[in-house]
C-alpha positions as CSV (number, residue, x, y, z in Angstrom):
1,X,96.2,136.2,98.9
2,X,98.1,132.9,98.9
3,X,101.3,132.3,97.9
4,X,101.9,129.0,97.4
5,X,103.6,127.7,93.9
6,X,101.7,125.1,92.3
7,X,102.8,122.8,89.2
8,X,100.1,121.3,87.2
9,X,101.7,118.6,85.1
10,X,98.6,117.9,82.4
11,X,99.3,117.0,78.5
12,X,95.6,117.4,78.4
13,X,95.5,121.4,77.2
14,X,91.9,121.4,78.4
15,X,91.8,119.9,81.7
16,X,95.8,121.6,82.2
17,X,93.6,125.0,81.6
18,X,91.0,124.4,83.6
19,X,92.6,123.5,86.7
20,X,95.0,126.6,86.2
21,X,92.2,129.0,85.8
22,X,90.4,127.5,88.9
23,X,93.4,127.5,91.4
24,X,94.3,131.0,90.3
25,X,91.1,131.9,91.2
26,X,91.3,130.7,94.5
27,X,94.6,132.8,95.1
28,X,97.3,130.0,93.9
29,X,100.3,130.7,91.3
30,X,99.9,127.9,88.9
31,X,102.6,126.9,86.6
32,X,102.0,124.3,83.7
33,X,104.0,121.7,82.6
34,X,102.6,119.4,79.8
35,X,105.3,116.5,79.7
36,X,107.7,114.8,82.4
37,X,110.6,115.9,81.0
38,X,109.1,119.9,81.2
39,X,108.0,119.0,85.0
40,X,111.5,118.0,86.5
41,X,113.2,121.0,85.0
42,X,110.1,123.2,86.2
43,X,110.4,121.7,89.7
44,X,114.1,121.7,90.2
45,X,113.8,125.6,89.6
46,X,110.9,126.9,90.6
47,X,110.6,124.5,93.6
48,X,106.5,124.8,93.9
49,X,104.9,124.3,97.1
50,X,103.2,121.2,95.4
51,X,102.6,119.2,92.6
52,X,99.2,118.0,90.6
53,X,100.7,115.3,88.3
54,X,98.9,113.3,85.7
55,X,100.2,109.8,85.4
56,X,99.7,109.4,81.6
57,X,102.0,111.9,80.5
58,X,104.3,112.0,77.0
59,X,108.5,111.7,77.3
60,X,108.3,110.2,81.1
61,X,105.8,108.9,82.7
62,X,104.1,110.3,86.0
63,X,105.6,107.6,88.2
64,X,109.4,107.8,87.0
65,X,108.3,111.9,87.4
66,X,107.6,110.8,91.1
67,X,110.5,108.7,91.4
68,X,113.2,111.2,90.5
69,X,111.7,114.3,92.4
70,X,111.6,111.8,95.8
71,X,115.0,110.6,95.3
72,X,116.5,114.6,95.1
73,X,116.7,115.7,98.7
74,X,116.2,119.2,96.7
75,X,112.2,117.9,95.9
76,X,112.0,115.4,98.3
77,X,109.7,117.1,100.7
78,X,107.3,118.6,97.7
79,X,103.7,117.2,98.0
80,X,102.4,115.2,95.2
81,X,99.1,114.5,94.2
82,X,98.5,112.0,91.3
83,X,95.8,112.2,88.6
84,X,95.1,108.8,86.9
85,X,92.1,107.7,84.7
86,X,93.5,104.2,85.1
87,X,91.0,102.4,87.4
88,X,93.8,99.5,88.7
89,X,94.2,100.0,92.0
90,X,97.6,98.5,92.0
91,X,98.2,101.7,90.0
92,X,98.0,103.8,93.1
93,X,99.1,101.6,95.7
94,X,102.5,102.1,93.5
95,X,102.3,105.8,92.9
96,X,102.2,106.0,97.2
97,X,105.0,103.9,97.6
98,X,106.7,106.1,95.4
99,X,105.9,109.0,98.0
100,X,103.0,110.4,96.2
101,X,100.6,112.2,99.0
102,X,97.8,111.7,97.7
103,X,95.7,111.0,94.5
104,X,92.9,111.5,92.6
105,X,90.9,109.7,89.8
106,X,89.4,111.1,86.9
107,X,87.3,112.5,86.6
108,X,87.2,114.8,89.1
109,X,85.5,117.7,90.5
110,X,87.7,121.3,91.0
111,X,86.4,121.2,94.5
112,X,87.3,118.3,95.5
113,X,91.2,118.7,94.2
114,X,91.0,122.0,96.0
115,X,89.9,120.2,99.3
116,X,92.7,118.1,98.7
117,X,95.3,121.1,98.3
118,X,93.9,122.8,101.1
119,X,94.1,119.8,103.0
120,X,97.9,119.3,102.4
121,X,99.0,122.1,102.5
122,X,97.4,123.5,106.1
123,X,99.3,120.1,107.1
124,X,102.5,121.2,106.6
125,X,102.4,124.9,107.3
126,X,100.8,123.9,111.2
127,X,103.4,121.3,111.6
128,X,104.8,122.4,114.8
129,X,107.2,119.4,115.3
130,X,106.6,119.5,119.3
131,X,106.6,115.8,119.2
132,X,102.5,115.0,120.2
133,X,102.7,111.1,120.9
134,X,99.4,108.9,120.9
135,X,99.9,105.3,122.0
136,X,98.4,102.2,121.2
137,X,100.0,99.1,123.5
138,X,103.7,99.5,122.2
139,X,102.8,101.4,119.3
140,X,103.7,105.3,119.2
141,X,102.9,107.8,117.1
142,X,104.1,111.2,116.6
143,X,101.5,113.0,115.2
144,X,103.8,115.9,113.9
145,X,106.6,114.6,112.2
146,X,104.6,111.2,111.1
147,X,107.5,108.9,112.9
148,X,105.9,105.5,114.0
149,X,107.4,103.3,116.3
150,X,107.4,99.9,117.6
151,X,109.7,98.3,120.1
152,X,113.4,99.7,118.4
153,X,111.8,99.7,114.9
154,X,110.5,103.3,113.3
155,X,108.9,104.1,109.6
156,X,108.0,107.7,108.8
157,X,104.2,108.1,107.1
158,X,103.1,110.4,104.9
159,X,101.1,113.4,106.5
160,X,97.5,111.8,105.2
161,X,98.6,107.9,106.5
162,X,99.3,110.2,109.7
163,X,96.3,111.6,110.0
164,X,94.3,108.4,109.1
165,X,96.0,106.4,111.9
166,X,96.0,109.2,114.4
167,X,91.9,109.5,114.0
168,X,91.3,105.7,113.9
169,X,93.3,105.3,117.7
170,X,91.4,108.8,119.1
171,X,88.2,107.1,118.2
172,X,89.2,103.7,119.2
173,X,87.7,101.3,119.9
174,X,84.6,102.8,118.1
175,X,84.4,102.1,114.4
176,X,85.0,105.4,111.9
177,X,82.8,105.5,108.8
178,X,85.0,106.0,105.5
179,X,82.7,109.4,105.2
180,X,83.7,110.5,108.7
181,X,87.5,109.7,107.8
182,X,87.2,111.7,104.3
183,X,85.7,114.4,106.0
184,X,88.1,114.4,109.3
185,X,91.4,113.8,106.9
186,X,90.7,116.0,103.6
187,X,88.1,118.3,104.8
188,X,85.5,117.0,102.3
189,X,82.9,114.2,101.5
190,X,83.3,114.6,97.9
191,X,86.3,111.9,97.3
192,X,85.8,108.5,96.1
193,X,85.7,106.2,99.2
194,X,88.4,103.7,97.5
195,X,90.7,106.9,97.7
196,X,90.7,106.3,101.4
197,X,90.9,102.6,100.8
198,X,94.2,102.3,99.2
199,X,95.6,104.7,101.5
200,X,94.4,102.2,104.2
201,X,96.4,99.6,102.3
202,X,99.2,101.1,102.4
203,X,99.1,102.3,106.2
204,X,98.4,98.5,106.9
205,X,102.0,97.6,104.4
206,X,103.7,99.7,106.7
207,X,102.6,98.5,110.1
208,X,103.5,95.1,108.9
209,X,107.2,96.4,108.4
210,X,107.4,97.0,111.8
211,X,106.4,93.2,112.8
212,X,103.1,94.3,113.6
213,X,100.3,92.9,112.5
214,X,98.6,95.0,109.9
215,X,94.7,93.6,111.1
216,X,95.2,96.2,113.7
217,X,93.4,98.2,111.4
218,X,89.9,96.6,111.3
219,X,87.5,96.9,108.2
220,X,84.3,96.8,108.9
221,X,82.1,95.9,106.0
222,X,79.8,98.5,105.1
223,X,80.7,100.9,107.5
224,X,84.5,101.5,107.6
225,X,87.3,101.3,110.1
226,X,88.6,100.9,113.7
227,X,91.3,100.2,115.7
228,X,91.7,96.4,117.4
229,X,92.3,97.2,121.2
């Protein structure tokens, strides 16, 4: 049986119960919070493994929830996977450059956000931090602590950018549909393609930071994504 610590942060009673009975079904220990306020204080002491958080939530919202649990080196490295039933993309892109991991729109399917959990947290527990490095021309990557570099200049990623950008160079120069890349990153074709689309977004705001330019990632209309070499 599993025992990772998971906090579901849901003022919704019904969808807070059904993911708790679901994920203790599959071997989790689920704890519920229903506002922001009830989250921090359940996170800061029961330090769970990782996070479901609704965005919409009463007393503080999801992203200042975020905010302060990535700014305490005591929560810092907790996984956090959004909920919205906001359709704004902008929405998201914010919630990841808070340091959420990962998100998911509603509604949702229970095996989907279970793909998703899996899918984090196998990432972390195989970390090995041995320091694999793929290159593309003076780009490096180290595909186990998420570290990219260019010329003196480094950014970490976030374990799913990681994986994105790792897949994209091993298949390069060939393109990588977005189902290939859903199924390769999360272990599942269920998840709404524009899921992998603003994570894309982001990867490419981060490259930039590093004075390179972000069409290194290619879209390819109707068919998804590859690497310019």
């Amino acid at each position: 049986m599993r025992e990772e610590k998971i906090l579901v942060v849901e003022d919704e009673k019904s969808i807070a119960s059904l993911i708790k009975q679901y994920l203790a079904m599959k071997g989790y220990d689920v704890i519920v919070a229903d506002d922001g306020d009830k989250a921090l204080s359940i996170c800061y002491e029961a330090l769970p493994q990782l996070v479901i958080l609704d965005l919409m939530l009463p007393t503080m919202d999801g992203w200042e929830v975020c905010r302060r649990l990535k700014k305490d080196p005591a929560t810092a490295d907790i996984p956090i996977i959004m909920l919205t039933a906001r359709r704004d993309e902008r929405d998201v892109i914010e919630g990841l450059e808070l340091g959420a991991d990962d998100y998911i729109k509603k509604p949702f399917s229970l095996s989907e956000l279970h793909a998703r959990i899996k899918s984090i947290l196998r990432r972390r527990s195989s970390t090995s931090r041995s320091g694999e490095l793929i290159k593309v021309g003076e780009m490096e990557l180290n595909a186990d602590t998420g570290e990219l570099t260019y010329e003196d200049k480094s950014i970490s990623l976030t374990p799913i950018e990681t994986e994105i950008l790792k897949v994209l160079i091993e298949n390069a120069p060939k393109v990588v549909s977005r189902e290939q890349l859903l199924v390769k990153v999360w272990g599942t074709s269920l998840g709404e393609t524009r899921t992998l689309d603003a994570h894309i977004c982001r990867l490419r705001a981060k490259i930039k930071e590093l004075g390179i330019n972000p069409s290194l990632i290619v879209t390819i209309r109707h068919r998804g994504y590859k690497i310019a070499v």
